[in-house]
C-alpha positions as CSV (number, residue, x, y, z in Angstrom):
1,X,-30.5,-21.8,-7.4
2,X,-29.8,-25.1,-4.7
3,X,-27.8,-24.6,-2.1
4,X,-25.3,-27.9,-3.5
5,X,-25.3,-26.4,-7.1
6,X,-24.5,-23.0,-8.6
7,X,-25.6,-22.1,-12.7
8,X,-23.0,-21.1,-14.5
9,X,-24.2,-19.2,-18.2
10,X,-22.6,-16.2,-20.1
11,X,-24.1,-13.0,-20.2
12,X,-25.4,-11.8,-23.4
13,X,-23.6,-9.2,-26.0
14,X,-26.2,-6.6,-25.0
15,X,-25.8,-7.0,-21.4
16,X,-22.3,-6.2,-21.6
17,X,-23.0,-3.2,-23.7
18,X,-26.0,-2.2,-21.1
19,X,-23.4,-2.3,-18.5
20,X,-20.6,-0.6,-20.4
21,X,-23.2,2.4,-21.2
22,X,-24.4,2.8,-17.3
23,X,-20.5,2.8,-16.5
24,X,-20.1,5.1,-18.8
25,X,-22.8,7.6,-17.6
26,X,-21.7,6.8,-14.6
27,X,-18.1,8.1,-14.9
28,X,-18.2,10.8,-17.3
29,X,-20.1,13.1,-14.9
30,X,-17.0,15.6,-13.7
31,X,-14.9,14.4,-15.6
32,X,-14.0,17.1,-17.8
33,X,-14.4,20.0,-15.8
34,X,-13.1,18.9,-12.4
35,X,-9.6,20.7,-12.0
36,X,-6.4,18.1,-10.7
37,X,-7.7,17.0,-7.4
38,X,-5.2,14.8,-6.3
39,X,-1.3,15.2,-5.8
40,X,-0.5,11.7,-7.3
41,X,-2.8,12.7,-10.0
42,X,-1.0,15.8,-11.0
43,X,2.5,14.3,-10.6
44,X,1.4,11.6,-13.1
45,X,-0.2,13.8,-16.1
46,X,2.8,16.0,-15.3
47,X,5.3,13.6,-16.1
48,X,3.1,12.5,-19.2
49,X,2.9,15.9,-20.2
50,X,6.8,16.0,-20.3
51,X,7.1,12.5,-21.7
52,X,5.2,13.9,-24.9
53,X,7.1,17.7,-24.3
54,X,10.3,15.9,-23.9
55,X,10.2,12.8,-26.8
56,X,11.9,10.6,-24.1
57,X,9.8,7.4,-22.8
58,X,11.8,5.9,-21.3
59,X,12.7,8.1,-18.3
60,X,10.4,9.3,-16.2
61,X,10.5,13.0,-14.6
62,X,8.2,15.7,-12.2
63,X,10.2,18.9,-13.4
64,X,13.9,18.1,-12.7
65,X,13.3,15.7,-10.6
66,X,12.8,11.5,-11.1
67,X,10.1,10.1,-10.6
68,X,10.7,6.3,-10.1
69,X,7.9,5.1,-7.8
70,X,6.3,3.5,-10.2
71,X,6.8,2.0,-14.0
72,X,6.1,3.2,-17.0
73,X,2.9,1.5,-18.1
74,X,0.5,4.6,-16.8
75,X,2.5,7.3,-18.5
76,X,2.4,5.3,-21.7
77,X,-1.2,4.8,-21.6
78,X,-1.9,8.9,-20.9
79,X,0.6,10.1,-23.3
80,X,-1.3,7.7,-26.2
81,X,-4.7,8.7,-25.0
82,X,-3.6,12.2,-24.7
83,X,-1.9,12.2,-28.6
84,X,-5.2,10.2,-29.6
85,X,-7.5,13.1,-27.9
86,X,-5.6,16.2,-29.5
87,X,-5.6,14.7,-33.2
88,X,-9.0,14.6,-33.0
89,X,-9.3,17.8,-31.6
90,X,-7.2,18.9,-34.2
91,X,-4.6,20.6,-32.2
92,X,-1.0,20.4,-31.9
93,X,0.4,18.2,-29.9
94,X,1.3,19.3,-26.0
95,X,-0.6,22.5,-27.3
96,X,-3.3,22.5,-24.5
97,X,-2.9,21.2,-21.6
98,X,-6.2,19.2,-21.0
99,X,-6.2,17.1,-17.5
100,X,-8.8,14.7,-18.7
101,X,-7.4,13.5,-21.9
102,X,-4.9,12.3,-19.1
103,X,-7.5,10.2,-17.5
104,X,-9.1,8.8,-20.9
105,X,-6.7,4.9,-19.4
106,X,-8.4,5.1,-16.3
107,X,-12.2,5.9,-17.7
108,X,-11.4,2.8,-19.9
109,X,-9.6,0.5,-17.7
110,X,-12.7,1.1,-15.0
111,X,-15.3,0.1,-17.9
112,X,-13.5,-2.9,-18.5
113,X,-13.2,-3.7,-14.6
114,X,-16.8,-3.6,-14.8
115,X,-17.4,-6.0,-17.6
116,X,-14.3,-8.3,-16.5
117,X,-16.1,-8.2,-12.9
118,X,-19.7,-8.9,-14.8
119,X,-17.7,-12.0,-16.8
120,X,-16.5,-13.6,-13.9
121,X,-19.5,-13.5,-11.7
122,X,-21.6,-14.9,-14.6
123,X,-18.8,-17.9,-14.8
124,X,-19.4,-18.2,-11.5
125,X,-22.7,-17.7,-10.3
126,X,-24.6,-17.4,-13.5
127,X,-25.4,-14.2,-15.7
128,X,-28.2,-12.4,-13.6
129,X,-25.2,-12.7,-10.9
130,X,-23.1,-11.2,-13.3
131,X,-24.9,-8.7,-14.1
132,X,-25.7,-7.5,-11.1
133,X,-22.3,-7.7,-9.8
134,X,-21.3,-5.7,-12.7
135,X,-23.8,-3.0,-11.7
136,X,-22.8,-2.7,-8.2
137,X,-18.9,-2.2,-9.4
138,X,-20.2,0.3,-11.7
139,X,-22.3,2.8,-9.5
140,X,-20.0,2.0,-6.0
141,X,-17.8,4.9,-5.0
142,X,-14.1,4.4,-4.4
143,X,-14.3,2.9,-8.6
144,X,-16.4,6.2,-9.4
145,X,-13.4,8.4,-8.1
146,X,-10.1,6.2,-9.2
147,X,-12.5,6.2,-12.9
148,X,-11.8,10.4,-13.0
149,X,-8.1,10.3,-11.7
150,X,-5.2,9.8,-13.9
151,X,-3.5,7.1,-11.9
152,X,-2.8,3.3,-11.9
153,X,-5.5,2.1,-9.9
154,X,-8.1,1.8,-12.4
155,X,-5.9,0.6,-14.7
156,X,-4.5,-2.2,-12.6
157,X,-8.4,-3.5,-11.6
158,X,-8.6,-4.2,-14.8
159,X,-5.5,-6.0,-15.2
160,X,-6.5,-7.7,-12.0
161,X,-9.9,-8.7,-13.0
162,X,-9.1,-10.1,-16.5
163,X,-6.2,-12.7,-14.7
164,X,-9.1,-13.6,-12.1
165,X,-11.4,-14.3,-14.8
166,X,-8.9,-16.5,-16.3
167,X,-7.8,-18.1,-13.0
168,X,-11.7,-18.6,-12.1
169,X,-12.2,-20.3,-15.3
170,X,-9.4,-22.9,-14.8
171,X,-10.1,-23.5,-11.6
172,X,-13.8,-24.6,-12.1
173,X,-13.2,-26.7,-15.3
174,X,-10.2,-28.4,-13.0
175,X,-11.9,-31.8,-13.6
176,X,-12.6,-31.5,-17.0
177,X,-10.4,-32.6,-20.2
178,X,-7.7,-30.1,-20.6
179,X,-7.9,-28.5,-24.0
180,X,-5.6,-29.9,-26.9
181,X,-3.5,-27.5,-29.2
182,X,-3.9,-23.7,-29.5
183,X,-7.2,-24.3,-27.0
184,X,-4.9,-24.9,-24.6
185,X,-3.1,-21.3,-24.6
186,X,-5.8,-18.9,-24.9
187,X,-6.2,-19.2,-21.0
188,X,-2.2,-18.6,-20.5
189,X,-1.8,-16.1,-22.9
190,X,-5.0,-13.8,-21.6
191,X,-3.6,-14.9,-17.8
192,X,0.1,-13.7,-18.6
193,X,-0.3,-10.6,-20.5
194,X,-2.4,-9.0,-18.1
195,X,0.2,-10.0,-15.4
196,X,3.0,-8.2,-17.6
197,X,1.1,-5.2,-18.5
198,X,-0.3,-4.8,-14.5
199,X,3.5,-5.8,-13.6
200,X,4.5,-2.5,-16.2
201,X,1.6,-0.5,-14.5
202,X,2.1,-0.9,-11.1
203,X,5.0,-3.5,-10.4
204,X,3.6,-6.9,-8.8
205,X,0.6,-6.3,-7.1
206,X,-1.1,-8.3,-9.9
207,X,0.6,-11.0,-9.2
208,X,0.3,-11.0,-5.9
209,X,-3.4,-10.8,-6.0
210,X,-3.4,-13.9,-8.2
211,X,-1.0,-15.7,-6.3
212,X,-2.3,-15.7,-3.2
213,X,-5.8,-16.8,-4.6
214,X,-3.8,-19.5,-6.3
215,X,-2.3,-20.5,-3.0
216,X,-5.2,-20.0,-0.7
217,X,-7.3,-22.4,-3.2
218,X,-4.1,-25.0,-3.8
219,X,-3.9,-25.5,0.3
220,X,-7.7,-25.5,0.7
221,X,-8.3,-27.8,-1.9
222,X,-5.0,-29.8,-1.6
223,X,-4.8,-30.0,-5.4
224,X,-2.7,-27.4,-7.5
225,X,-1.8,-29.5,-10.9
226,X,-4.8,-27.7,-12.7
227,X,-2.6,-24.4,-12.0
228,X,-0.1,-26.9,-14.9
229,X,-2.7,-25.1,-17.2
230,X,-1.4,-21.5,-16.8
231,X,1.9,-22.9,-18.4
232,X,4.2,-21.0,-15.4
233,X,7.5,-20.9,-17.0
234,X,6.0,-19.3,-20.4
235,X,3.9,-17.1,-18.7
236,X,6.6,-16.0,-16.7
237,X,8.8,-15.6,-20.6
238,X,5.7,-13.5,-21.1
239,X,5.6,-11.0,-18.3
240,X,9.6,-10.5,-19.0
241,X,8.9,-9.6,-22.5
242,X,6.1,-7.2,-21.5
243,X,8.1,-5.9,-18.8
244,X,12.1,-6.2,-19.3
245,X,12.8,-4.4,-22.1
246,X,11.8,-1.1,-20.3
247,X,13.6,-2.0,-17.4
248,X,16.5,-2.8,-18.4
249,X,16.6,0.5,-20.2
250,X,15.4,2.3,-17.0
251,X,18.4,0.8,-15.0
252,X,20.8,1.4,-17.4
253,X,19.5,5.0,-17.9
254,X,19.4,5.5,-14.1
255,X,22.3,3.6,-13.2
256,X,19.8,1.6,-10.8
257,X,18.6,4.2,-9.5
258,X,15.1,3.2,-10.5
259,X,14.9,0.0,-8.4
260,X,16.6,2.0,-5.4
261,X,13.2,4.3,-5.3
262,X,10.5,2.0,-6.5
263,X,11.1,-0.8,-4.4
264,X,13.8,0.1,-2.3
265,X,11.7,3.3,-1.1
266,X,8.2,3.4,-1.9
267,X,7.3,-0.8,-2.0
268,X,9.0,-1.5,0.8
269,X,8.9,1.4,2.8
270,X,4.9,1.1,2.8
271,X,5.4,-2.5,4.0
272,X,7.8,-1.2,7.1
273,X,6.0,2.3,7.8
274,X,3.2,4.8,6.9
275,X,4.0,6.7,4.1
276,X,3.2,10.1,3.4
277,X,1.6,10.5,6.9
278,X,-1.0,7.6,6.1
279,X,0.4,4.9,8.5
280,X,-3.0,3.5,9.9
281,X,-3.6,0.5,12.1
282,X,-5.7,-2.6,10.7
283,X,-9.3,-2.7,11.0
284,X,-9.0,0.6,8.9
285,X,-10.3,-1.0,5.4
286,X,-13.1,-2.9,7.3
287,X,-14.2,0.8,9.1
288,X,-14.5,2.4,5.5
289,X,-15.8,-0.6,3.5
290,X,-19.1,1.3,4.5
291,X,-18.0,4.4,2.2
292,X,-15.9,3.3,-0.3
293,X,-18.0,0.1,-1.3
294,X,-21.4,2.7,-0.8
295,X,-24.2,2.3,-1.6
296,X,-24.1,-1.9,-1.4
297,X,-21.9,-2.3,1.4
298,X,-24.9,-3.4,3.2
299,X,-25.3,-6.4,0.3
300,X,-22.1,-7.4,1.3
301,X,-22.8,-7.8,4.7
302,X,-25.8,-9.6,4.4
303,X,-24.1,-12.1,2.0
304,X,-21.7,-13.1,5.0
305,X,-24.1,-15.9,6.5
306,X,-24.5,-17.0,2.7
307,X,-21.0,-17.1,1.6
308,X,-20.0,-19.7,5.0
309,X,-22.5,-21.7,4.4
310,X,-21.6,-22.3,0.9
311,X,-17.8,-22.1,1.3
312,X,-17.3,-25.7,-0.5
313,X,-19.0,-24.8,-3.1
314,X,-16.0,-24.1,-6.0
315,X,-17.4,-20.6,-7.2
316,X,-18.0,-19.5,-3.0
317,X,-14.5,-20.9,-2.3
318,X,-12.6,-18.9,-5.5
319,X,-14.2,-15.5,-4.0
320,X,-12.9,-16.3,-0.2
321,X,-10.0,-17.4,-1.7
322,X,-9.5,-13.9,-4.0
323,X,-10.9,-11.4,-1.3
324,X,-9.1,-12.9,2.4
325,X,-5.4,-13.3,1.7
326,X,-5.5,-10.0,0.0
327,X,-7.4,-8.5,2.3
328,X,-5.5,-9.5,5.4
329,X,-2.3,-8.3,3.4
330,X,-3.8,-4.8,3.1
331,X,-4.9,-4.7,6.7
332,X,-1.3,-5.6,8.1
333,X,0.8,-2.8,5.6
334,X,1.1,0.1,7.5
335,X,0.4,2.2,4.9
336,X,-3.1,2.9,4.1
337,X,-5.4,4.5,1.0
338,X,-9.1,4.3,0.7
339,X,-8.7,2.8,-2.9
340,X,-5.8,-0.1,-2.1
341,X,-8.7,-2.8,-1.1
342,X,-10.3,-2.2,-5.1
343,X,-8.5,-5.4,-6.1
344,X,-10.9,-7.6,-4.1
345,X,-14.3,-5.3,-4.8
346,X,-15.1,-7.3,-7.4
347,X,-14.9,-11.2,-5.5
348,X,-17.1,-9.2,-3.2
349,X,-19.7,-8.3,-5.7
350,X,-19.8,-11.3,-6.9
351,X,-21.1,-12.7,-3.5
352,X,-23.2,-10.1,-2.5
353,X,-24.8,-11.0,-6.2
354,X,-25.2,-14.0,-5.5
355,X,-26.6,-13.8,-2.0
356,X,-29.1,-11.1,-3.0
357,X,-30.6,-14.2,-5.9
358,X,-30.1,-16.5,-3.6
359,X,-31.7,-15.5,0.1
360,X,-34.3,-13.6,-0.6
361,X,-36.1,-16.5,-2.9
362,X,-35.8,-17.8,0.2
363,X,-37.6,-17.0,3.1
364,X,-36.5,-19.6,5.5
365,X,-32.6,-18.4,4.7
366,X,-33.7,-14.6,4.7
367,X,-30.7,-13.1,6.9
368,X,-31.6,-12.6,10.3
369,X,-33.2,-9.8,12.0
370,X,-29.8,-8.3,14.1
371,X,-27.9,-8.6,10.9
372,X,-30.3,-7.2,8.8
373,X,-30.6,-4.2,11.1
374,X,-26.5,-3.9,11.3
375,X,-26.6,-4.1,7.9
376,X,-29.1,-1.6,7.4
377,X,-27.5,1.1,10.0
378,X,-23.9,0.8,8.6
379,X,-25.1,1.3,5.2
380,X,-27.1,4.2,6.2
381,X,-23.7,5.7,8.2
382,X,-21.9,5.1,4.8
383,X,-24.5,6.4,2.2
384,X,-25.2,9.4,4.8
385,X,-21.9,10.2,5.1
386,X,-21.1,11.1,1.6
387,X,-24.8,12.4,1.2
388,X,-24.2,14.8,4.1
389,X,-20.5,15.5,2.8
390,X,-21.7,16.9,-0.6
391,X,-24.3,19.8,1.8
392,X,-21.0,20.4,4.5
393,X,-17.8,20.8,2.4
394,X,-19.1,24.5,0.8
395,X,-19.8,25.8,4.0
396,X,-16.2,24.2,5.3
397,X,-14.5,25.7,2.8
398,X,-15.9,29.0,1.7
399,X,-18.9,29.5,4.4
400,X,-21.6,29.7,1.6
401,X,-24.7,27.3,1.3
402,X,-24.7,25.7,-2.1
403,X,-28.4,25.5,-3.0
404,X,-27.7,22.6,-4.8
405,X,-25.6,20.5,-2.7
406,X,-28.4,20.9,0.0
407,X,-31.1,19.5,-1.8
408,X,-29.0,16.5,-3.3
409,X,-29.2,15.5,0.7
410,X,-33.4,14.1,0.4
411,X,-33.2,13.3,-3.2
412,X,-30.5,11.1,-2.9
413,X,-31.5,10.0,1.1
414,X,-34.6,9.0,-0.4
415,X,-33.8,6.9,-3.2
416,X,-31.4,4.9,-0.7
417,X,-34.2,4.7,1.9
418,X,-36.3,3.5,-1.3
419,X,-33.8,1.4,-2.7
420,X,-33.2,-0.6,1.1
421,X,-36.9,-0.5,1.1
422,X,-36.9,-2.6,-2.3
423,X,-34.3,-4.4,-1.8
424,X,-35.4,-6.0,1.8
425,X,-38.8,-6.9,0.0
426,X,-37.3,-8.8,-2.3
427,X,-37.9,-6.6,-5.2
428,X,-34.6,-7.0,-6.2
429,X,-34.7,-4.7,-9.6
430,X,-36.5,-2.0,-8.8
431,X,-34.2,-1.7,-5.6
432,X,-30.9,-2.3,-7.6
433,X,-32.4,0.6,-9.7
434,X,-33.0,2.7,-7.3
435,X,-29.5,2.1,-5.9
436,X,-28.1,3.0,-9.4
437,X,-30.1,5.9,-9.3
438,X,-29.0,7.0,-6.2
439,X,-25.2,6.8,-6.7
440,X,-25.9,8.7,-10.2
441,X,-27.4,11.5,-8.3
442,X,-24.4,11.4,-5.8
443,X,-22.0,11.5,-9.1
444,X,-23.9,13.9,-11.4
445,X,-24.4,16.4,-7.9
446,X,-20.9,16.3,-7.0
447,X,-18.5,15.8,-9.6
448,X,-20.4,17.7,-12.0
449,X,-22.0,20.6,-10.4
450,X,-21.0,21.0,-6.5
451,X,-17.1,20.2,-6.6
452,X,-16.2,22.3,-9.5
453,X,-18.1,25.5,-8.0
454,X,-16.3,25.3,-4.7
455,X,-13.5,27.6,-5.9
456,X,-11.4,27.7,-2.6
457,X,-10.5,23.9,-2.9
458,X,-9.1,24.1,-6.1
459,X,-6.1,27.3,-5.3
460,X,-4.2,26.3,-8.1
461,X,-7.3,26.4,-10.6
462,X,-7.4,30.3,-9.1
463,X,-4.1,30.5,-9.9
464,X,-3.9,29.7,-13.4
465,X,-6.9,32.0,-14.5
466,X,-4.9,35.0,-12.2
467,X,-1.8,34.5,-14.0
468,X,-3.7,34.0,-17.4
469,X,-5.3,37.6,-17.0
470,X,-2.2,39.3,-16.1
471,X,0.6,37.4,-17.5
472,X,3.2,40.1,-18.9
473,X,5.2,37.8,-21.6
474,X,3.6,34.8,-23.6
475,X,6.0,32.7,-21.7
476,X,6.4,34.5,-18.1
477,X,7.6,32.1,-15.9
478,X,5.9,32.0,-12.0
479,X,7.7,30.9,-8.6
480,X,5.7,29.9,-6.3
481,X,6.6,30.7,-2.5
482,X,4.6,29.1,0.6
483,X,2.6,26.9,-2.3
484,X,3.9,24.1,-3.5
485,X,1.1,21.7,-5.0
486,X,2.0,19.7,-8.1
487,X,-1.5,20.8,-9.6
488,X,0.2,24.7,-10.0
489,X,2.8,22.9,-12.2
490,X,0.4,20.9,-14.4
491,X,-2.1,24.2,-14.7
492,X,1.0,26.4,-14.8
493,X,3.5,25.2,-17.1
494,X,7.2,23.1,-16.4
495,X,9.5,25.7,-15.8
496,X,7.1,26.9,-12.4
497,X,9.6,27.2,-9.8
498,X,8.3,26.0,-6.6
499,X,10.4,27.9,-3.7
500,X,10.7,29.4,-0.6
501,X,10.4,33.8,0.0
502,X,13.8,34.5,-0.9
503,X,13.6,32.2,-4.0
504,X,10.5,34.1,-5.0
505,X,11.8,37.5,-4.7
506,X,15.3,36.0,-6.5
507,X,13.5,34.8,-9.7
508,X,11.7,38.4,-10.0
509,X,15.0,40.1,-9.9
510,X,16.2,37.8,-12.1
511,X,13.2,38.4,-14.7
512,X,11.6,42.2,-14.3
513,X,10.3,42.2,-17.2
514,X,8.4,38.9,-17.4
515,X,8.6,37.5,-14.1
516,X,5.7,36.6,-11.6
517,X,5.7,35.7,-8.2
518,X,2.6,34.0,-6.4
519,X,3.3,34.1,-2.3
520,X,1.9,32.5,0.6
521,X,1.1,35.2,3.8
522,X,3.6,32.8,5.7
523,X,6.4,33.4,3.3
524,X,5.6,37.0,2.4
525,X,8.0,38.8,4.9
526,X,10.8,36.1,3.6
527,X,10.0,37.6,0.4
528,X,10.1,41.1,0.7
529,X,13.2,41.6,2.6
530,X,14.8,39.9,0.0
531,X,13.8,41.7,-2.3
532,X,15.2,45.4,-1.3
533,X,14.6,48.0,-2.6
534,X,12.1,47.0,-5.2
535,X,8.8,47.3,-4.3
536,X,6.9,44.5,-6.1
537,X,3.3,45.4,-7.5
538,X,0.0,43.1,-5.9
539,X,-1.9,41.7,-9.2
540,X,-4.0,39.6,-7.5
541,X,-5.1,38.3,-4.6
542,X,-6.3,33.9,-3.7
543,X,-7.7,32.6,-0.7
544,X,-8.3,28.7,-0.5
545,X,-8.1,25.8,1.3
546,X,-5.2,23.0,1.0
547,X,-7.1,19.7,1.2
548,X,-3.6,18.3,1.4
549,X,-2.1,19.7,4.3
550,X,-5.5,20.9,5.7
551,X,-4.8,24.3,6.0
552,X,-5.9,27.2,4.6
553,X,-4.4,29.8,2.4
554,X,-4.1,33.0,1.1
555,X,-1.6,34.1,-1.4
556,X,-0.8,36.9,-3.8
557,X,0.5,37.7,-7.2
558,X,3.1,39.7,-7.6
559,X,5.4,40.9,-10.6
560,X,8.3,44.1,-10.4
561,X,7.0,47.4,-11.9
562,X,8.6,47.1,-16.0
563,X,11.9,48.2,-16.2
């Protein structure tokens, strides 16, 4: 590799199936047996569950309520994958309520925003580049979390990532003949139906991510009649076919009502304010790229000195182009989650790829030795932070030591020490290995074995086996009082009422004979006065911690002595 030229060659079949089987391993560690961890998770398999309960697809409800935040894509995809999974379980359908067939969309949409990520690096800085790239989006963290939630996110990469292959293509054959005939859709078509169906997942943020790499490289360049090749006004047809016909359904069934919420409330309202209590000032995504980009942050910030002086080079000036505007965007919205940069990890892959081929055959334009050392100590604070999680969140939450969380802390400390060790040498494989070895660790450790053991995180997990043991009726209904978590409604059933003392002690009055009540010590007194007379029976007893609201918990199960 010269620093005026850059190869350019396609990875092999079996690399992409390599990848696809390390992304694989990689993800599927937890992912059966970790209980809903995340409200937005719940709310979305909840909805799906009641899409399928239901038969109606087109609107989209949490209980009663609407839920119009976002389209309908994601609760398509988990209602297929969920239908898929129980026929060849052979059960009924909705029989079982199984949280990870729900995330079987974003298991496969993060494998193919590994691949699409490995594609396009390989277009643009040849296939070991691609390769490698593929490997850091594969084993980094914030992917290996959004690949074990039922959301939109890893979903959306890939919708992302396939546009930005196509966009990367057209914009390095710019100079070359434009293809003749049905040659000259394939590009457009691939380009505009991954724009509709990320438009149906999660509204425009696919098209701003490609837009504003479009309009960073047009002003850069001063050229934008290649972008002629994307065929704009049929592409746009295209994303209105994908995406009209359910929309125009939704605002007729919602009498608008859908737009009102969507962008009305939750676009725009991130753009003007914190949601949710997660309004955070910028500089916040650069303070955590150390974590959530873990354990090759450090790559990236080596590849800084690279990527500048290389920044007219086409395949350098695409990934500035992809990761800056986008970046800057997410830095200025008020709003702030760990996993809203994902749409630019890939760009940054790419260049911390190509940097790592690139300097270290090198050693006049090795990085130098204050940068290195930065490097070195942010990764560290990154990689130690979540190494030193895993050991601390048993004792935070239940004040036990888990034997096996503590010694993940040197196994996994020392493959990273190993893998910087490597890495700074120049032996680039056996350090990327070690890298992948170390994240797998983290994964296998904590997803697998250390998370679901921690039993006062997951309250509403506790709840579900409680009720299951002393559940009166087949279909006893439980209001919850003090403890409102969509998780309880997902492990619990619909028709869980989520309500205040009085409500509690209402619906048991309502239902002796079947009726359960689980309280929160706040709401208790609430509950009993309301209640009377009747002196309710304790069936169980929960103690926990709300990751949510950060507080901790202690609830208990009641029902009315039978009638």
């Amino acid at each position: 590799m010269t620093a005026s030229t850059l190869p350019r060659a396609a990875l092999p079949v079996w690399a992409y199936a390599l990848l696809a089987l390390i992304a694989a391993a990689l993800f599927l560690p937890g992912f059966t047996v970790l209980p809903p961890f995340d409200r937005d998770e719940a709310r979305f398999a909840q909805a799906s569950s009641q899409m399928l309960d239901s038969g109606n697809f087109v609107d989209i409800r949490f209980q009663d309520e609407t839920r119009y935040k976002k389209p309908v894509g994601i609760y398509w995809l988990q209602t297929a994958a969920t239908t898929l999974a129980e026929a060849v379980r052979g059960v009924p359908v909705g029989s079982e309520k199984l949280i990870w067939t729900y995330r079987i969309p974003s298991f496969l949409g993060a494998i193919l925003a590994v691949l699409g990520s490995a594609w396009t690096a390989a277009r643009l800085f040849g296939g070991p580049a691609g390769f490698i790239a593929g490997l850091m989006m594969a084993s980094c963290v914030v992917l290996g979390v959004e690949a074990r939630m039922a959301k939109t996110d890893a979903v959306l990469l890939a919708t992302v990532v396939v546009g930005q292959a196509v966009l990367a293509h057209l914009y390095l054959t710019r100079r070359d003949p434009a293809p003749a005939g049905r040659g000259a859709w394939t590009a457009p078509l691939v380009f505009w139906i991954a724009a509709g169906v990320g438009v149906l997942v999660k509204g425009p943020l696919v098209l701003l991510v490609s837009g504003s790499t479009a309009l960073v490289l047009a002003l850069w360049d001063r050229e934008a009649g290649w972008l002629k090749r994307l065929k704009p006004l049929a592409g746009l047809g295209i994303v209105v076919a994908i995406a009209a016909p359910w929309l125009v359904a939704i605002a007729i069934k919602s009498k608008g009502a859908f737009f009102a919420e969507s962008v009305g409330h939750d676009m725009l309202g991130k753009v003007s304010g914190g949601q949710e209590g997660k309004g955070l000032p910028p500089g916040y995504y650069l303070g955590t790229f150390w974590v959530t980009f873990a354990p090759w942050s450090l790559l990236a910030l080596l590849a800084v000195p690279w990527t500048w002086a290389r920044r007219r080079l086409d395949a350098v000036r695409f990934c500035i182009a992809w990761i800056v505007p986008s970046w800057l965007v997410f830095e200025a919205v008020p709003t702030k989650l760990l996993h809203y940069t994902l749409p630019v990890f890939p760009a940054i892959a790419a260049l911390a790829a190509a940097a790592l081929l690139d300097n270290f055959d090198r050693s006049r334009e090795r990085p130098r030795r204050w940068l290195t050392a930065a490097a070195v100590a942010l990764g560290v604070i990154g990689f130690g932070a979540l190494t030193l999680a895993v050991a601390v969140i048993p004792w935070l939450v239940g004040q036990r030591i888990d034997p096996i969380a503590v010694s993940l802390v040197p196994a996994m400390g020392g493959l990273f020490a190993l893998a910087l060790h490597l890495l700074l040498r120049g032996e680039r494989r056996m350090g990327l290995a070690a890298g992948v070895a170390a994240a797998a660790l983290l994964y296998v450790g904590t997803y697998a074995a250390v998370l679901p053991s921690i039993d006062g995180v997951w309250v509403s997990r506790q709840a579900a086996r409680a009720v299951a043991q002393v559940r009166p009726c087949p279909d006893s209904v439980v209001a919850s009082a003090g403890y409102s978590e969509p998780s309880l409604v997902f492990l619990l059933g619909t028709p869980t009422k989520l309500v205040h003392g009085a409500g509690a002690a209402t619906h048991l009055l309502s239902d002796r004979a079947c009726g359960l009540a689980l309280v929160e010590d706040r709401e208790a007194a609430a509950f009993l006065d309301s209640l009377g007379t009747a002196t309710p029976l304790p069936l169980a007893e929960l103690a926990g911690f709300n990751y949510n609201t950060g507080k901790r918990l202690h609830l208990t199960l009641y029902r009315l002595p039978a009638p």
